[in-house]
C-alpha positions in Angstrom: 8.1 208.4 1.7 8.0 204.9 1.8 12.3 204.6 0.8 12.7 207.6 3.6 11.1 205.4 5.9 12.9 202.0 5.0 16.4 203.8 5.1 15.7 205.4 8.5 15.1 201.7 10.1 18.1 200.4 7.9 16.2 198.1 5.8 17.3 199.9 2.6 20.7 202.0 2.1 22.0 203.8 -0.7 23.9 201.9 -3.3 27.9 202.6 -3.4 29.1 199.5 -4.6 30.4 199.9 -8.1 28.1 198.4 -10.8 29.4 197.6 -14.1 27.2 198.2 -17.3 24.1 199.8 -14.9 21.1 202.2 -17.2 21.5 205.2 -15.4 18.3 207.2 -15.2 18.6 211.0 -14.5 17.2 211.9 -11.4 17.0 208.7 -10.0 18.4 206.7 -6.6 19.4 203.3 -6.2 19.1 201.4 -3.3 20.2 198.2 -1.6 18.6 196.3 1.2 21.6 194.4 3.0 19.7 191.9 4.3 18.0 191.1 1.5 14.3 192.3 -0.3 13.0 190.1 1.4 13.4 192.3 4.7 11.2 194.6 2.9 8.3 192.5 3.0 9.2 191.5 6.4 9.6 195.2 7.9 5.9 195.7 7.0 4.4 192.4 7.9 5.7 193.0 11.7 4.2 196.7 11.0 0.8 195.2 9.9 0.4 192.8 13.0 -0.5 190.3 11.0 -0.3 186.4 11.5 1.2 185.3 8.8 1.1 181.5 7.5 3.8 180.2 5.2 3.4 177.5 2.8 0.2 176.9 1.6 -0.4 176.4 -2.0 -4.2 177.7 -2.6 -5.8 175.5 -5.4 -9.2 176.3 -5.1 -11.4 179.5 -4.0 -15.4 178.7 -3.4 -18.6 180.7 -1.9 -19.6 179.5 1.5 -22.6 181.1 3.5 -21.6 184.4 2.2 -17.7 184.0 2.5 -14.7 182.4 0.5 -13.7 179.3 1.3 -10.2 178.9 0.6 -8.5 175.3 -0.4 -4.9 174.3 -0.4 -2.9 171.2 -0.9 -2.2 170.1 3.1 -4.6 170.9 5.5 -8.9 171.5 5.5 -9.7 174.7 4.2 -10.6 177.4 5.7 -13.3 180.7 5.9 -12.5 184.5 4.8 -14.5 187.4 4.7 -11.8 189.2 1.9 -9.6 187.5 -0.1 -7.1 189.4 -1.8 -5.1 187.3 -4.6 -1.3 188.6 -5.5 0.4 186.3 -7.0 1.3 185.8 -11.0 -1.8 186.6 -12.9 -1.1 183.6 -15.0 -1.6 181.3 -11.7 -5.0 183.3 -10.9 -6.4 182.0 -13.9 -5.3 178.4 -12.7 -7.8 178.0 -9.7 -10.1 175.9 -9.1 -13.6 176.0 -7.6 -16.6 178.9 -8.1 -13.6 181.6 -8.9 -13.5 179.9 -12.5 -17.2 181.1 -13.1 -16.8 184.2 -10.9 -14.3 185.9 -13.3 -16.3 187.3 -16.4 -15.4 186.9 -19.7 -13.9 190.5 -20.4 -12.3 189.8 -16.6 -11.1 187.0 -17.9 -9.6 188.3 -21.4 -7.7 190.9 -19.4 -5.9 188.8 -17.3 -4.8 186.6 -20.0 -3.2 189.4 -21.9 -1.0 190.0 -19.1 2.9 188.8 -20.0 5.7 187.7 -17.8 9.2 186.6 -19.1 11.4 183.6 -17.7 14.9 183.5 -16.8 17.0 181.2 -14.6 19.0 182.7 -11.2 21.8 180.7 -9.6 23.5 181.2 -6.3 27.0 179.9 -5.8 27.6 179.8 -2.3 31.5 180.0 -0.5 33.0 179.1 2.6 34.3 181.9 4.7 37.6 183.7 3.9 37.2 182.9 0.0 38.1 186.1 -1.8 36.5 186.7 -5.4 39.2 188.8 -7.2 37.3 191.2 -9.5 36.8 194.7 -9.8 32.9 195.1 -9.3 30.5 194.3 -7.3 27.9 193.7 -10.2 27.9 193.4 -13.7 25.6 193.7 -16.5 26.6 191.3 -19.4 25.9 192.4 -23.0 27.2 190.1 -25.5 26.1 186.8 -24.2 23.7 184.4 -25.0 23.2 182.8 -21.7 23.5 185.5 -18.8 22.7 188.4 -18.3 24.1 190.2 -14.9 26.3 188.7 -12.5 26.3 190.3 -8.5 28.8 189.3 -5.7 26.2 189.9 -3.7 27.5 190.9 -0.3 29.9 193.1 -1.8 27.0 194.7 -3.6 25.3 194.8 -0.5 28.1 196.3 1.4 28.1 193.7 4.0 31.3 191.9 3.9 33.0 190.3 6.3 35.9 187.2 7.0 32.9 185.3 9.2 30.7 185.1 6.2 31.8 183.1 3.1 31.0 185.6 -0.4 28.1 184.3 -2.8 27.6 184.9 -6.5 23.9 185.6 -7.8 23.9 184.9 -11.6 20.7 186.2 -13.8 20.0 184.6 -17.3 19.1 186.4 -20.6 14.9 186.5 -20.8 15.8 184.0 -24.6 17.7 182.0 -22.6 15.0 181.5 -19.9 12.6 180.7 -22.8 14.5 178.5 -24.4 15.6 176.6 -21.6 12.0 176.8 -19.3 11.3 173.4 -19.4 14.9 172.1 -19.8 16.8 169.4 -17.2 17.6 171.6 -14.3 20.9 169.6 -14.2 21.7 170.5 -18.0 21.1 174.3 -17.4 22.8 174.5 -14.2 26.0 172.9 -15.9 25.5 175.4 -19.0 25.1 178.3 -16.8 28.6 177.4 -15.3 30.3 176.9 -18.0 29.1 180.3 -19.5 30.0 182.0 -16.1 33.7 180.5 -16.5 33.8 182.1 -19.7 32.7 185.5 -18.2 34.9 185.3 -14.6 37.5 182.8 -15.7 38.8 183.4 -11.8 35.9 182.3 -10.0 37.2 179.5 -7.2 35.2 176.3 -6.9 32.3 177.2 -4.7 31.1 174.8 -1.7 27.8 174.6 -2.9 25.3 175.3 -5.9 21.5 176.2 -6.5 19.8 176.5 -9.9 16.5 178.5 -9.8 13.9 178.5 -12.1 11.7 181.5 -12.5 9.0 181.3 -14.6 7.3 184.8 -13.9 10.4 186.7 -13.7 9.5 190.0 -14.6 5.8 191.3 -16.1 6.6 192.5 -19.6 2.8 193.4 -20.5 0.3 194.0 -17.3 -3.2 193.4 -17.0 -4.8 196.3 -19.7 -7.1 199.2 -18.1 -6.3 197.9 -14.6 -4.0 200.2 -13.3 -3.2 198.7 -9.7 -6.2 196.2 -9.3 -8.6 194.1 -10.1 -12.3 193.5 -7.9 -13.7 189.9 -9.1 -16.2 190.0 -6.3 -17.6 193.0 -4.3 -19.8 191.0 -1.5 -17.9 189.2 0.3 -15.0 191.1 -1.6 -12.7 188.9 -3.6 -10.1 191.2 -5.2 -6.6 191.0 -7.2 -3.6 192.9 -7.7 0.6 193.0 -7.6 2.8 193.9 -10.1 1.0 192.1 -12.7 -1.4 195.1 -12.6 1.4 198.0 -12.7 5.3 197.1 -13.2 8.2 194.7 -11.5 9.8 197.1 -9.3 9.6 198.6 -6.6 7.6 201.8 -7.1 5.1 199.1 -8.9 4.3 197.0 -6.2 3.7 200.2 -3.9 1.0 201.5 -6.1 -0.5 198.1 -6.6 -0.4 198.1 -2.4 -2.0 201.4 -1.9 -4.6 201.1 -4.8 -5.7 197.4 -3.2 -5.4 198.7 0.4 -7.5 201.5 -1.1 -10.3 199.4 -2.4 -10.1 197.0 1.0 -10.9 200.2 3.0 -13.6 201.3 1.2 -15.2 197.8 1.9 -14.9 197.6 5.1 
């Protein structure tokens, strides 16, 4: 229901562009959003209503007078009567203030167990009317050491056109990312290229570069007997979830959602 409803507003479309090397899983549809996944999230923050605020790095999470009072870098905290926490389960465990006693110890030992792997994405970016002469619109590389799948990504979203310059998305290998996780982002970028060129020995030179490191790419092992969430705190509520608590795709972060927007309701 929910991919019905996101490819009746457009968000998502059906995947026609041909992908190179893809698992195909009986039964299954693949989708694209053309404007990115991050117009999924968007489409249901404008449903929620909500205000949202950008850029604040939470450090600490404290009781105040029966509510949480959340800390971040820049700014003076602020008061909440639910708190619900969805990023990287590894960065839970890494704020401050009276959440570090709240968690329990068997709390605590469950979160920990949770796994994420690393890997590197970068983006070459063109100027408009560059063509990129291959065959696919994504690949899936097997047989080397550095990367993993390579996407022109507006062909691969189906949104091409001679007003917007082509970019390349590049995905390392999960070793690679490992190996590399607290390497020279300079040093990685160049090796990146120069296994790209190896790859797509056509590539033109692009007008500009970025090298991304992510460090919780995808969870490998989720948080044991937690299937979609985690309650730290009933009153006031102070709850976790994401896909650190089911799987990193799609249908994952929905059943995190509804099992968290579940447990808000019932605390209301």
């Amino acid at each position: 229901s929910f991919c019905e409803e996101l490819l009746s507003h457009g968000v998502l479309e059906p995947l026609t562009a041909p992908i190179e090397g893809m698992v195909e899983k009986e039964g299954s549809c693949n989708y694209v959003a053309p404007q990115g996944i991050s117009s999924v999230v968007k489409y249901y923050l404008k449903q929620s209503g909500a205000d949202v605020f950008y850029e604040h790095h939470v450090t600490h999470i404290s009781l105040r007078d029966g509510k949480w009072e959340v800390s971040w870098k820049m700014g003076p905290p602020e008061l909440f009567d639910i708190v619900i926490l969805t990023m990287p389960v590894p960065q839970i465990l890494q704020l401050q203030g009276d959440i570090v006693n709240i968690i329990n110890e068997k709390q605590k030992q469950q979160l920990e167990a949770a796994s994420y792997s690393s890997r590197y994405a970068l983006g070459l970016f063109y100027e408009a009317g560059v063509r990129i002469d291959v065959p696919w619109a994504a690949k899936y590389i097997t047989d080397n050491p550095c990367i993993r799948f390579i996407s022109i990504d507006n062909k691969k979203r189906n949104i091409e056109s001679p007003e917007i310059g082509p970019s390349v998305v590049v995905h390392t290998t999960v070793t690679f990312g490992s190996e590399h996780l607290d390497s020279d982002p300079a040093e990685v970028q160049q090796l990146i290229l120069s296994h790209l060129e190896s790859i797509v020995p056509s590539l033109p030179e692009p007008a500009s570069v970025k090298c991304q490191k992510w460090r919780y790419s995808q969870v490998t092992k989720a948080v044991p007997n937690c299937p979609g969430q985690m309650i730290l705190h009933t009153q006031p509520l102070l709850i976790c979830g994401g896909d650190g608590f089911t799987c990193s795709n799609f249908d994952g972060c929905v059943d995190s959602a509804m099992s968290l927007a579940e447990a808000v309701k019932s605390h209301l």
